[in-house]
C-alpha positions in Angstrom: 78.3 144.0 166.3 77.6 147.8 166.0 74.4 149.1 164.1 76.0 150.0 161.1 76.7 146.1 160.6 73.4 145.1 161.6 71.8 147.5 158.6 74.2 146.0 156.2 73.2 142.5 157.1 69.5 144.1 157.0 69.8 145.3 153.6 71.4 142.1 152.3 68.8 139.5 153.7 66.4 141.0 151.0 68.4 140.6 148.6 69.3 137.2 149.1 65.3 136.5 149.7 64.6 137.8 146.4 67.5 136.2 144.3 66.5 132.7 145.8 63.1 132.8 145.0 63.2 134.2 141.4 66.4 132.2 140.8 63.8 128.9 141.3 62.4 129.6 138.0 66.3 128.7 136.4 66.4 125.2 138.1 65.4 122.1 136.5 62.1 120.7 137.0 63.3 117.5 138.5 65.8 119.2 141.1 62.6 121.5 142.3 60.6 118.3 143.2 63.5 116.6 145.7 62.3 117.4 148.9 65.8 118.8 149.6 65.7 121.0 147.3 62.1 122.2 148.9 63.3 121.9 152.5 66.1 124.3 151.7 64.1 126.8 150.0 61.6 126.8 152.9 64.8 127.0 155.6 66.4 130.1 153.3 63.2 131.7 153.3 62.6 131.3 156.9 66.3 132.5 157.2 66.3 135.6 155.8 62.8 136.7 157.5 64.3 135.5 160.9 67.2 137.4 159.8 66.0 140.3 158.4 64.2 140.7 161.8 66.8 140.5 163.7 69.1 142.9 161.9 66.5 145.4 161.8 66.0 145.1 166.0 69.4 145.5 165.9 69.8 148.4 163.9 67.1 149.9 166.7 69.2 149.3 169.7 72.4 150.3 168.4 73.6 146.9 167.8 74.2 143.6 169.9 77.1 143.2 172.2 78.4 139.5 173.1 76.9 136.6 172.0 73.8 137.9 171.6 75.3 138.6 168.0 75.8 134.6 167.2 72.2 134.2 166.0 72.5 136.8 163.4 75.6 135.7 161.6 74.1 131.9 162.1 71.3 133.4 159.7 73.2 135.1 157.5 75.4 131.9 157.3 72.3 130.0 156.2 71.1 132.5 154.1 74.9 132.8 152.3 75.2 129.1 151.8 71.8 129.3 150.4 72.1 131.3 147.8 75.6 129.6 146.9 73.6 126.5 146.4 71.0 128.1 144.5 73.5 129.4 142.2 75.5 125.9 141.8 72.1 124.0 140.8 71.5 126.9 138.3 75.0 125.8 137.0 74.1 122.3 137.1 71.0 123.1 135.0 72.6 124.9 132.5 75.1 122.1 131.6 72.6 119.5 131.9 70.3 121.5 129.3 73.3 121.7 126.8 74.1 118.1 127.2 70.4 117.1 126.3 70.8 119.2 123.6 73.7 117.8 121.9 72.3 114.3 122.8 69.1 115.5 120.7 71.0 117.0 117.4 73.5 113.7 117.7 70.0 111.6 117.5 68.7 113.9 114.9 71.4 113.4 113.1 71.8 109.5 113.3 68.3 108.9 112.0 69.1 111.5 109.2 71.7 108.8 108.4 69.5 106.3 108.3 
């Protein structure tokens, strides 16, 4: 891993930090209180910090040679799978919000019947 790779995976750890944590405010109410859900947020976060870190020490010393390299794309890993997760459950919340709201107008509805 040269250090041109290393600042690329140093510029996208931010991103992913940012897009996880304002992407919380999207998800349901009841998926943020699963202590999954928490755990993983806490694990991305710690993820891309680690990460970030990393990157940026290897950006200093022209890169990492070997395996010294493994950690990083372990993090960014994390961080990736992360962020596809966030953006499934944002998904997931979206169709749940449209099925509650054709199960409230079909109510609505009924008791105009009535």
């Amino acid at each position: 891993m040269n250090a041109a790779t290393c600042a690329v995976l140093a510029g996208v750890f931010p991103l992913i930090l940012i897009a996880i944590v304002s992407d919380r405010r999207n998800i349901h109410l009841g998926l943020k209180r699963r202590f999954w859900y928490r755990g993983a947020v806490i694990g991305t976060i710690v993820a891309c910090v680690m990460g970030l870190c990393y990157a940026v020490i290897g950006v200093q010393t022209d890169g990492f040679q070997g395996p010294i390299a493994f950690p990083l794309w372990g993090l960014f890993g994390v961080a990736t799978a992360a962020l596809t997760m966030s953006i499934l459950l944002t998904v997931a919340t979206q169709e749940n919000e449209e099925d509650d709201t054709v199960a409230i107008e079909a109510l609505a509805r009924a008791e105009q019947r009535d």
